[in-house]
N, C-alpha and C positions, 0 to 999 in steps of 0.2 A: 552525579553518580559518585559512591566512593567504594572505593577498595579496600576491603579487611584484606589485614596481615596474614601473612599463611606461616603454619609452625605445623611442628611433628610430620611424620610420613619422608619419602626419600625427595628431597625439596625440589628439584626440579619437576619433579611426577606430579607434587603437590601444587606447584605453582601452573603448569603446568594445566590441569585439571581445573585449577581456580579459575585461569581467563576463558578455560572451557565453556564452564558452569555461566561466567559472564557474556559470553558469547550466543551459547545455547538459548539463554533466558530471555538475550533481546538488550539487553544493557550492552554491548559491544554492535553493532550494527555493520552489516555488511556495506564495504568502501570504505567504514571509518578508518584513520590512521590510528596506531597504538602513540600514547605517549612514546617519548627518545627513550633509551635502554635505562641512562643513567636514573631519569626521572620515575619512568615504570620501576625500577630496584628498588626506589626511596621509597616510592607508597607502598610496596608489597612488603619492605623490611628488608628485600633479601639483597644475596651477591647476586654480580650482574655477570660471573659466570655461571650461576646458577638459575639465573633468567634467559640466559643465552639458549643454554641446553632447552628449557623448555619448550623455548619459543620455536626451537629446532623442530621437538616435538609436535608440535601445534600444525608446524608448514606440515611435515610429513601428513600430518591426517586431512592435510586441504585445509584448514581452517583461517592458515595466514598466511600469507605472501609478503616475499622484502621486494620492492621497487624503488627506482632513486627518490621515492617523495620518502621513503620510510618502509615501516612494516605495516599494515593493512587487514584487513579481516576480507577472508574472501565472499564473493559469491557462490557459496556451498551449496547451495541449490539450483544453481545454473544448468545442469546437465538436464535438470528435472526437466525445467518449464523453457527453456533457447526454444525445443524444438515445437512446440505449445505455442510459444511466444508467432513464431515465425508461421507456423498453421494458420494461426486464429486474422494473419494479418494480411495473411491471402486467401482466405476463406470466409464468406459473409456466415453460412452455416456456423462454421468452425467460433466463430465470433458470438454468436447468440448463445450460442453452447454455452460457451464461458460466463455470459449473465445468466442464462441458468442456474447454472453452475455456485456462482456469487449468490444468487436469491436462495440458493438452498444452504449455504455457510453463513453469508451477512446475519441473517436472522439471527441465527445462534452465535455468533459473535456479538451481537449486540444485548442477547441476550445475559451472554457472562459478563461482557461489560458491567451490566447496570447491575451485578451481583459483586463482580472482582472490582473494578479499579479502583485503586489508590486514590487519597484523597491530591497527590500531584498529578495521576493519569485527570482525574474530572475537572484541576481547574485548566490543565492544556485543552481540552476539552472544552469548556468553556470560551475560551481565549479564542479559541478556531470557530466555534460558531459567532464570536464577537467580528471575527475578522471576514466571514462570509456574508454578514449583512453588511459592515460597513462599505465591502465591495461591490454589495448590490446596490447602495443607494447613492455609490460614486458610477456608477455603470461601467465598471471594472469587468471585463469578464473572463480577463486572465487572471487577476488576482482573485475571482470568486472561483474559478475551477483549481487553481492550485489550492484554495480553501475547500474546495471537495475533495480532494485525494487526499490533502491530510487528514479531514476529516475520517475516512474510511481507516486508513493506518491507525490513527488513534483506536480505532472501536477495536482493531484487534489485538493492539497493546493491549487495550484495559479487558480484553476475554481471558487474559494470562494461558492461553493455548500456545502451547508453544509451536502446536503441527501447524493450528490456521495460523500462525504471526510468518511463519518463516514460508508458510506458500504463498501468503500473500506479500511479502518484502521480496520475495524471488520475482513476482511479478509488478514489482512497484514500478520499473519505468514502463510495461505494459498498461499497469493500471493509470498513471497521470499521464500518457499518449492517448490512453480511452478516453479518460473525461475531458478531456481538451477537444477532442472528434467528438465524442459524442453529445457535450455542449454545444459545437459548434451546429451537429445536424438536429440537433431539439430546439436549437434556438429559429429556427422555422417554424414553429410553430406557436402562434402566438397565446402569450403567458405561461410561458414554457419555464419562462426565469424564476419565474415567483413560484410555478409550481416546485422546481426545484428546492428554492428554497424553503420552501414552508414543507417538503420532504426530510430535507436534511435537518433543519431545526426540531423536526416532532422526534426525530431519530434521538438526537443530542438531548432533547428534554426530557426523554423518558431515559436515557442513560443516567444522567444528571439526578433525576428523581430516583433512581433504583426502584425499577417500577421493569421487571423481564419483561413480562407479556408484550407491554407498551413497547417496549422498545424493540423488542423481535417482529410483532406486528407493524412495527413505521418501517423496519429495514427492509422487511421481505417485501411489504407495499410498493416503496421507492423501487428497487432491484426489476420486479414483475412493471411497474410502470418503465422504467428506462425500456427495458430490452420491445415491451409494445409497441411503442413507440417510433425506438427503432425500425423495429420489424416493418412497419407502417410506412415509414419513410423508404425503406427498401423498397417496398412492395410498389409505390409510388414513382421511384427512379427507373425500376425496370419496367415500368407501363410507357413512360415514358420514351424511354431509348426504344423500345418497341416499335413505339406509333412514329418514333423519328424512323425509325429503318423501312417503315413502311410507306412513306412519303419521297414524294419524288422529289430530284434535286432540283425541280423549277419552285416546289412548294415553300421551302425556306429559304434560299441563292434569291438576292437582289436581283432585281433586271439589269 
């Protein structure tokens, strides 16, 4: 990532609005640390009283935070989705919702993908479906679910939306808590793995190809298969716990 110098306008205002603008667009990442003072002045050009002020400016609007590690980009969408976040995690409904929810966004974020990204979003892009097989043919299935959430993040980088990127990084440790659960409960069912992957790979291939349709139609697929799925497996655990409450304690109790 680099940073253009900032000139004209009243320079703190301008400077100011610059890491804005980088913040806003997804180049600044929420939890990332800013460079130290001295160093952010020297890229930008400016005085590092006149980064100071800015940066004043920035905390004021929630944007950045100073902690002893440094200054910091906050989680600016936190007030959104905590309470979302904390619903969905006690609520099985509230949880389906949310893939709903995903199969109705995914789609058109992967749709812009394969229109918008950058020739460096497609080959990270690449790199992350390199890194999802390699993990499936190590039987890796933590480092293939962390290769699913980044995959997902990538697709809404490269949609260059700025409302889907930032709702869905406000839910990013929801979302890599999900895929991790919810690998864990699709992986009861057998070929579950492969289906996933050979989901995720048609996603990436038609993003890859700039091919929307293709690739709107693998996402929204995947998304409607997960939450099925799911569902499936719920509907299975509460028959379950059922028929255990229905049993008497000599039916499952050793002698």
């Amino acid at each position: 990532m680099t940073m253009d110098p900032v000139r004209n306008l009243k320079l703190s205002d301008a400077i100011a609005d610059h890491l804005e603008q980088l913040i806003l667009e997804g180049a600044l990442r929420p939890g990332e640390r800013l460079a130290a003072e001295r160093e952010l002045a020297e890229k930008l050009e400016v005085s590092r009283p006149s980064l100071r002020e800015a940066l004043e400016k920035l905390q004021r609007r929630g944007l950045i935070e100073t902690n002893r590690s440094g200054t910091c980009v906050t989680q600016f969408m936190a007030p959104l989705t905590e309470p979302l976040a904390a619903m969905m995690q006690a609520n099985d409904q509230a949880l389906l919702d949310y893939l709903e929810y995903r199969g109705l966004v995914e789609g058109e974020a992967a749709r812009l993908a394969a229109l918008r990204a950058t020739e460096p979003e497609r080959e990270a892009l690449k790199a992350c479906l390199d890194k999802m097989r390699e993990a499936h043919v190590k039987d890796d299935p933590s480092d293939e679910a962390e290769a699913d959430a980044d995959l997902h993040m990538l697709i809404y980088e490269g949609s260059h939306n700025l409302v889907m990127l930032h709702i869905m990084r406000a839910f990013a440790d929801m979302l890599r808590h999900g895929v991790f659960y919810n690998r864990h409960q699709l992986y009861t069912h057998p070929g579950a793995r492969e289906d996933l992957l050979a989901q995720h790979v048609a996603i990436g291939e038609a993003v890859l190809a700039r091919d929307p349709e293709r690739a709107k139609e693998a996402a929204s697929r995947h998304m409607e298969s997960t939450a099925a799925t799911l569902r499936a497996i719920r509907e299975e655990q509460t028959r379950v716990a059922r028929a255990l409450r229905r049993m008497g304690r000599s039916e499952f109790v050793a002698p």
